[in-house]
C-alpha positions in Angstrom: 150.2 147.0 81.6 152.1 143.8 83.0 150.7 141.9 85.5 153.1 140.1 88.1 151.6 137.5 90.0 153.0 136.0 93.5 153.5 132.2 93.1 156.2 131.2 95.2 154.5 130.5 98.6 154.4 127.2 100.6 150.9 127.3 100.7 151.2 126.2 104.3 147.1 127.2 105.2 146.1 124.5 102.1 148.8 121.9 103.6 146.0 119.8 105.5 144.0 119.0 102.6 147.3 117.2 101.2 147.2 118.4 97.4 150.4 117.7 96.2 150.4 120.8 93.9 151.3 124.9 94.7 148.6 126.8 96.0 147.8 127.9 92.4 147.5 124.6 91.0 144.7 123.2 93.5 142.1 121.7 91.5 138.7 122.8 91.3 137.3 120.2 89.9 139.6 119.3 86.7 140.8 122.4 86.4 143.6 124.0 87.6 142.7 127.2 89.6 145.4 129.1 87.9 144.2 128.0 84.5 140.7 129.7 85.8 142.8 132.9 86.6 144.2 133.6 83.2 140.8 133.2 81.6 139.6 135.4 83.9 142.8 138.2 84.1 142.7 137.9 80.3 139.1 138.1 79.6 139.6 141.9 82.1 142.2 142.5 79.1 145.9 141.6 80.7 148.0 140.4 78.0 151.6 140.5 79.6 152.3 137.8 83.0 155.4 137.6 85.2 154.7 134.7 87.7 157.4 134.5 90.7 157.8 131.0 91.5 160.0 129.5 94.6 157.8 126.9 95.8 157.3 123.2 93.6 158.3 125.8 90.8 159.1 123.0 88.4 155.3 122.3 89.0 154.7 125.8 87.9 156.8 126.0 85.1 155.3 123.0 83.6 151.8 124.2 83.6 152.7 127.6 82.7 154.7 125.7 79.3 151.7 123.9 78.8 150.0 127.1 78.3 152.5 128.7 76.0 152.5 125.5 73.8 149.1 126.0 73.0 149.8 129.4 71.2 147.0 131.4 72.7 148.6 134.1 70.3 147.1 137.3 72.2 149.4 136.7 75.7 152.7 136.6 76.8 154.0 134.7 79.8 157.3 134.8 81.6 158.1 134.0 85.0 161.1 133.7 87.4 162.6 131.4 89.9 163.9 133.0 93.7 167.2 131.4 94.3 165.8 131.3 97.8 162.6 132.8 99.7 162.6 136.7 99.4 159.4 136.4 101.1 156.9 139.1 98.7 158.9 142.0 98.7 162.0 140.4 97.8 160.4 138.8 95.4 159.0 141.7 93.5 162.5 143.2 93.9 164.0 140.1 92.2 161.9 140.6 89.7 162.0 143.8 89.1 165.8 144.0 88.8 166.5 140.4 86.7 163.9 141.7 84.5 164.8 145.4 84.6 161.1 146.7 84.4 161.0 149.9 84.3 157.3 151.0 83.8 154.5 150.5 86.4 152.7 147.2 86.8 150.3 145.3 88.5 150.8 143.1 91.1 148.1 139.9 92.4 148.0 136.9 94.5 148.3 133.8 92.8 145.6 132.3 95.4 143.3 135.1 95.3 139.7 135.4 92.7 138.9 138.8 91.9 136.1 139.0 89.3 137.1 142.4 88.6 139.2 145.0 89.4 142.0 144.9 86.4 140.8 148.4 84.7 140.2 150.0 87.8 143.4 149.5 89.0 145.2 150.5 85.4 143.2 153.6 86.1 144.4 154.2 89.7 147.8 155.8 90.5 151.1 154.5 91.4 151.1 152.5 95.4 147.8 151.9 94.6 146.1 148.7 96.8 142.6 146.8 95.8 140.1 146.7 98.8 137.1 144.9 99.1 134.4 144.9 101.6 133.6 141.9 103.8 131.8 141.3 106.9 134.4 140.1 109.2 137.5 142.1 109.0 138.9 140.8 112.0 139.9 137.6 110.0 142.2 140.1 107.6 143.1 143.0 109.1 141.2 146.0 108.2 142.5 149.0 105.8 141.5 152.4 106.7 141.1 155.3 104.1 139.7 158.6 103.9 137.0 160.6 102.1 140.0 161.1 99.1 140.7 157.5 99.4 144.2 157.7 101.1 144.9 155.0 103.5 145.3 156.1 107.1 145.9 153.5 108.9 145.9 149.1 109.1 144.3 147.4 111.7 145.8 144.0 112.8 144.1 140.9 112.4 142.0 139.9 115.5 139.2 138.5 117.1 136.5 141.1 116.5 133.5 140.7 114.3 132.8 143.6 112.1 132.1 145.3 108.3 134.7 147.3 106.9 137.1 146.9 103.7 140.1 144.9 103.4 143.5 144.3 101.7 142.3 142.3 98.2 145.9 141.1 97.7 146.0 143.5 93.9 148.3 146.6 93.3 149.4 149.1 91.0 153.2 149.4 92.0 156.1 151.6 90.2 159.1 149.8 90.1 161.0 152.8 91.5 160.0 151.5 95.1 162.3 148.5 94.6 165.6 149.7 93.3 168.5 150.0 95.8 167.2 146.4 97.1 170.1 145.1 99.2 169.2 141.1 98.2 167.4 140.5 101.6 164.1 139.3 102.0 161.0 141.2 103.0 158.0 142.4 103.4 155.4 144.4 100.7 152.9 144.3 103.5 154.6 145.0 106.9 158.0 146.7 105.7 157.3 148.6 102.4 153.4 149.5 103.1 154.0 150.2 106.3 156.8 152.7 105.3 154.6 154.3 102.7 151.3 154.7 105.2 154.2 156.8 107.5 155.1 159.2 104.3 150.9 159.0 103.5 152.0 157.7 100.2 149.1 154.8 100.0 146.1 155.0 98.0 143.0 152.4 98.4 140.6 151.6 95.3 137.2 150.1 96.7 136.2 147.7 94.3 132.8 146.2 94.1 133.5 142.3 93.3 133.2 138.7 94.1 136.7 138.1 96.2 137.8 134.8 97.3 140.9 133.5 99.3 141.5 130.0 98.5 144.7 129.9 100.2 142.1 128.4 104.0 140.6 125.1 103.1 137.8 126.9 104.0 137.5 128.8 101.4 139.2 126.6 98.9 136.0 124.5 99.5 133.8 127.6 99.5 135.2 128.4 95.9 135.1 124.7 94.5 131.5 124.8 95.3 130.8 128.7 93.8 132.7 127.6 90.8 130.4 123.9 90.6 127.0 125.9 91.8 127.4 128.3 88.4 127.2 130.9 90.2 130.5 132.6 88.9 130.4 134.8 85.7 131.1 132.5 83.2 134.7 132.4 82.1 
């Protein structure tokens, strides 16, 4: 199954540590993160990428050539450039109609370390969205699901302190949700999710894994030093 991964942000949370470098690029240690995310991605068994660049895409490209040139064999890696933000949907759309895919894939966050996940969701079904569970929802937004794991409702971010499971940023997605796209930007999150939830089309899969957000400094710290402390299965 292909994986597409969002890369085209500004990376505006990571702006006031000054990196110089997309989101994906931000070093931990002397290695690229995204580098750390295709060892990981292919080591779950993902052999097919799309990125979706916009952002210091020639950055991107670069890295991603680097990659190809040294014939890893086993993978195949493509990617594409928005003419102009899309913001995610559009950019899935883009994607998905330059590149006429016509099968399901998966779809992850460029800034966001899953440990696992990858079969689950190739087992799942179509509008299918990763959730872990963390302590403090109220910094995310918290997804709701039944006892048949259908997704009932989202809960804003806010300022409340509490358990519960949240959006992981990875989805099995059939490309049938993205033809008829009129060119504008907008929204997998608050315009196509939030259409699907009304038609009770939305499925969560709970996964039970290490899940970090590197796109806050915060965490982008919080990671350097998971990766440096060994803690992290090794790649």
């Amino acid at each position: 199954m292909k994986m597409l991964v969002l890369a085209g942000g500004m990376g505006s949370r990571l702006s006031p540590l000054a990196l110089g470098v997309p989101k994906a690029l931000a070093p931990i240690g002397s290695t690229p993160f995204l580098d750390l995310q295709l060892q990981q991605w292919r080591k779950q068994g993902i052999r097919e990428f799309i990125f979706l660049l916009h952002h210091q895409s020639d950055q991107l490209v670069a890295f991603l050539q680097k990659i190809i040139d040294q014939d890893l064999g086993d993978i195949s890696i493509r990617w594409i450039v928005e003419p102009t933000p899309l913001d995610t949907g559009g950019a899935i759309a883009y994607a998905v109609d330059r590149m006429s895919l016509g099968e399901s894939f998966l779809l992850t966050n460029a800034d966001t370390w899953l440990e696992g996940g990858v079969q689950a969701l190739i087992n799942s079904q179509d509008q299918s969205i990763a959730v872990v569970e963390v302590n403090d929802v109220g910094r995310y937004g918290q997804i709701i699901f039944n006892n048949k794991f259908k997704i009932t409702a989202f809960s804003e971010k806010n300022s409340i302190e509490k358990n519960g499971w949240i959006n992981a940023g990875f989805y099995r997605l059939s490309p049938s949700l993205f033809q008829g796209w009129d060119g504008l930007p907008f929204s997998l999150e608050r315009d196509l999710f939030r259409r699907l939830l009304k038609e009770g089309g939305l499925m969560a899969v709970p996964l039970k894994t290490d899940f970090i957000d590197i796109g806050i400094p915060d965490d982008y710290y919080r990671y350097c030093h998971w990766i440096e402390s060994g803690k992290a299965a090794k790649l």
